[in-house]
GUPA-832381 format. One record per residue (C-alpha): residue in one letter; x, y, z. Coordinates in Angstrom, 3 decimals, m for minus. Example, Ala and Ser with C-alpha at 12.3 -4.5 7.8 and 13.67 -1.06 7.14 Angstrom:
! GUPA-832381
A:12.300:m4.500:7.800
S:13.670:m1.060:7.140
//
This chain:
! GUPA-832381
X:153.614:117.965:9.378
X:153.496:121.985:10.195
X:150.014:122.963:10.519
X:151.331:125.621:7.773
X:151.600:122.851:5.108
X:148.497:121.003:5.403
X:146.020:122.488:3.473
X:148.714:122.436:0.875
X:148.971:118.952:1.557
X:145.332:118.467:1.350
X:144.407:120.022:m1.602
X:147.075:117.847:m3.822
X:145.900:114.844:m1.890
X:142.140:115.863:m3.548
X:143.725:116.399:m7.044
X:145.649:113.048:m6.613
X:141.675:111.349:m5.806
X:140.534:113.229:m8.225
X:142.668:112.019:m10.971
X:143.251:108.455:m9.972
X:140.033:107.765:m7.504
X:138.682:103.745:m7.760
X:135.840:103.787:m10.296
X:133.972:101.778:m8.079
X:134.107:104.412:m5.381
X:131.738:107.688:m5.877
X:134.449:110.048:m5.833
X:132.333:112.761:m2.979
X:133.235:109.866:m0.388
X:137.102:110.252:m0.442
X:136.962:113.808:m1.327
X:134.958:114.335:1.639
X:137.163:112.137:3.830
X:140.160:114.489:2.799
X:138.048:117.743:3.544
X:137.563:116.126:7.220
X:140.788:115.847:8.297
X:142.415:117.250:11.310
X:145.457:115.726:11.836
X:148.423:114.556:9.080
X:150.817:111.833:10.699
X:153.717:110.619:8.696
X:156.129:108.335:9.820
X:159.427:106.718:8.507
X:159.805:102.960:8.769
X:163.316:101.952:9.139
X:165.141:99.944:8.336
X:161.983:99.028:5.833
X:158.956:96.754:6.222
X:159.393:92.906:6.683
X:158.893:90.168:5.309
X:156.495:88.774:7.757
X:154.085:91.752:7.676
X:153.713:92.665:11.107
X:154.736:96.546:10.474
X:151.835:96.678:7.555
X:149.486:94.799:10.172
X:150.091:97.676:12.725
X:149.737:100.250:10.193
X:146.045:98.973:9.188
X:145.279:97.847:12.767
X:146.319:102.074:13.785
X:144.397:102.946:10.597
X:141.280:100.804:11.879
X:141.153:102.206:15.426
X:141.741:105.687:14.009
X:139.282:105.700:11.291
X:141.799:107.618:9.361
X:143.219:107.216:5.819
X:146.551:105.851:4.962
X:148.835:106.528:1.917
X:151.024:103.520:1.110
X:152.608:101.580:m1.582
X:151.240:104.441:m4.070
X:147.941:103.782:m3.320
X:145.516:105.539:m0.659
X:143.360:103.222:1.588
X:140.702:103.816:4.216
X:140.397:102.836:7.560
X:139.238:99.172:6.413
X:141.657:99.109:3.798
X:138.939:99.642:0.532
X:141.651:101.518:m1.926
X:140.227:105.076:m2.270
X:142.583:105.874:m4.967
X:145.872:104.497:m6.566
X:148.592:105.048:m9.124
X:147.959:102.914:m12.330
//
């Protein structure tokens, strides 16, 4: 992502917390989590995931050795894959 577009980026990440943040989860922890970040990675998986998992076991294993958030499937997880927030 352009360094131009990510506190954009960041600040409708927060309003997407805000509004949809896991009840269980004080809402300062992910909001704080989004105000740390240096570095926005996307990536494209094609031809999709599979079947067996492997590309989603990557993706939380990079995640884990990271420390860093990751929005999939609607939902956005932390490094050990507690769902910060999600779309109901």
């Amino acid at each position: 992502m352009p360094s131009s577009e990510i506190e954009s980026h960041l600040e409708g990440l927060s309003g997407f917390i805000s509004e949809n943040h896991s009840k269980e989860i004080d809402l300062y922890y992910p909001l704080s989590r989004v105000y740390n970040v240096r570095l926005v990675i996307g990536c494209v998986i094609n031809p999709g995931f599979d079947k067996e998992g492997e590309v989603l076991e990557f993706i939380k294993s990079f995640s884990n050795e990271l420390k860093c958030m990751t929005f999939y499937n609607n939902a956005l997880w932390d490094y050990d894959w507690q769902c910060l927030a999600a779309i109901r």
